[in-house]
N, C-alpha and C positions, 0 to 999 in steps of 0.2 A: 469617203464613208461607204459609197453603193463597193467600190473596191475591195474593204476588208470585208465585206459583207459575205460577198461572192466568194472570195478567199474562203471562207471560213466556211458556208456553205458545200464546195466543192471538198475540202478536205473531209470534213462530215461524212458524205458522200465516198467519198474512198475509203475510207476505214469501216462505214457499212458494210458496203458490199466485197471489201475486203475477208471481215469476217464469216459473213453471208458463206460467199466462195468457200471459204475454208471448213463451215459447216459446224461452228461453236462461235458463239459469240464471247469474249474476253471482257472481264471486270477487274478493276480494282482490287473486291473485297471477294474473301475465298472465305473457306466454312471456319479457318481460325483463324481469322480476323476479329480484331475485336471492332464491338459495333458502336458505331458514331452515339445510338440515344440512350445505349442501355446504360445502365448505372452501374460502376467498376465499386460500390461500396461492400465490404462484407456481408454475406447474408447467408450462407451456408457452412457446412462443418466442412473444416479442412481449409476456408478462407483464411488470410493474413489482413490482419488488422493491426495499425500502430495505435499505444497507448500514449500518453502524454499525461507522466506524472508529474503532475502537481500538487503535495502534500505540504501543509503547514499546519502546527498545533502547538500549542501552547496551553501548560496546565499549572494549577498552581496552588497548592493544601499549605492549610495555616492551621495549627492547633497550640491550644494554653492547657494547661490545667492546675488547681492551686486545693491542697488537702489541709485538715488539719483534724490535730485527734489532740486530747487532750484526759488524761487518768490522775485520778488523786485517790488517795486512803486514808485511811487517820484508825487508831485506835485507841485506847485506856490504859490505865496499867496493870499488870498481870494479878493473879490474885492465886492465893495456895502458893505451891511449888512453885510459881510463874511471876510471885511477887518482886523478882529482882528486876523484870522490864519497868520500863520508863514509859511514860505518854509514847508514841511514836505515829506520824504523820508521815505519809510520803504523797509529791505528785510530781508528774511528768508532763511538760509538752513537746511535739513533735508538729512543724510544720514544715512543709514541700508545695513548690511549684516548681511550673518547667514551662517555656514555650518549644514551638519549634515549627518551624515554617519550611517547604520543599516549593520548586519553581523550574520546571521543564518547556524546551524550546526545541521541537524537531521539525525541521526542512527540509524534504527531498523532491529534488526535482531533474527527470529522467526523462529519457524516449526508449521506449522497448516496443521491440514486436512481438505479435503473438498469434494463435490459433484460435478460430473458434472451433468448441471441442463437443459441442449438443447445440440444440436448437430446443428448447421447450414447447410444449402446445400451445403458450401464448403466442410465439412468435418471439422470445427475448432469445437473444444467444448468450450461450458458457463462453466465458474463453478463457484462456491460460496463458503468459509470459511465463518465462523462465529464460534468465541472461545470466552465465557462468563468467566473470572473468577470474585470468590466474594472473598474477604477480606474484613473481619469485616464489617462492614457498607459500604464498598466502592464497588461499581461494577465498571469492567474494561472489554471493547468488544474490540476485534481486528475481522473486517470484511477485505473481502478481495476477491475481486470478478475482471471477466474481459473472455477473450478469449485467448485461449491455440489454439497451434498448437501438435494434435498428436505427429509429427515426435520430438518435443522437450520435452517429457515426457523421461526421461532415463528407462532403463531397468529394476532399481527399483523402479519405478512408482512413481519417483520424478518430483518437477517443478520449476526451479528459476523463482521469480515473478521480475525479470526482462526480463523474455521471454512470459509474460504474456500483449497481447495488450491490449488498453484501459480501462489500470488493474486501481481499485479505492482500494484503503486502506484508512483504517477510524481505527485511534486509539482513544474511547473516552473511559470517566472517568462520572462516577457520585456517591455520599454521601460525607461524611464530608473534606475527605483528597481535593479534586474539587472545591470544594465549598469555600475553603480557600483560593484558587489559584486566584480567580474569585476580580476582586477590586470593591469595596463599594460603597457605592450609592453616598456619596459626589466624589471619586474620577470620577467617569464616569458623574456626572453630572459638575463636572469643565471639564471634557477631551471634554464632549457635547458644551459647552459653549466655549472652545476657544481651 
């Protein structure tokens, strides 16, 4: 033990006054180094910060409605010139209902990176994704922008975009695969018309 002791002392000692001698002492850690305690979390404009979408919603409209109308008349028989009508009575009814029920299920779930793009006087940061992919003729954008609170970036400098305020997500599509999806000029011109 007194052995590695001494060991370990003397080398000590040499690499002192090693550097000593040479007239700069030698570290480790240089001015771009990054630092052992500081925190690598976004906080300024121009940082990179990953979002972690997790989107799910579920909606769901129900409507009935049921009318009815209903008309009668009745008259006498004519008299003068008009003596050749008869008693005449008429009625009409008319009833309608309808229901109709709608039911929407959207899921997305993504990792994008993105910038913060302001810093507000609260302290909250802007930031902005934007992910382009292309497939064959089809381009597909996932945007995804809004306000972050520092204290909710984790220590991997993640961010659920459901802790993101007056957060906008915008999934579109545009070329062939879009364009097929989209319905035809008679169909939207009947859906125009009634």
């Amino acid at each position: 033990m007194k052995t590695h002791l001494l060991i370990t002392s003397t080398l000590l000692f040499l690499c002192l006054t090693s550097a000593a001698a040479t007239g700069f002492a030698t570290s480790l850690w240089d001015p771009g180094s990054r630092s052992l305690i500081a925190d690598r979390r976004a906080a300024a404009v121009g940082d990179v910060v990953s979002i972690l979408v997790v989107e799910r919603s579920t909606t769901s409209h129900q409507a009935s409605h049921a009318t009815a109308e209903d008309f009668s008349a009745s008259g006498g028989p004519g008299g003068g010139i008009l003596g050749f009508f008869p008693e005449l009575s008429v009625a009409t009814g008319q009833t309608t209902g309808g229901t109709g029920s709608t039911a929407q299920t959207t899921r997305l779930v993504d990792r994008i990176s993105g910038l913060v793009v302001a810093v507000t006087p609260e302290g909250n940061l802007q930031i902005q994704a934007v992910r382009r992919v292309r497939l064959n003729a089809d381009e597909l954008t996932l945007t995804v922008s809004g306000l972050a609170r520092p204290d909710d970036i984790t220590p991997d400098n993640t961010l659920l975009s459901t802790q993101i305020a007056d957060c906008r997500m915008e999934w579109s599509g545009s070329g062939p695969i879009p364009e097929k999806q989209r319905p035809g000029l008679i169909s939207r011109l009947l859906r125009f018309l009634w």
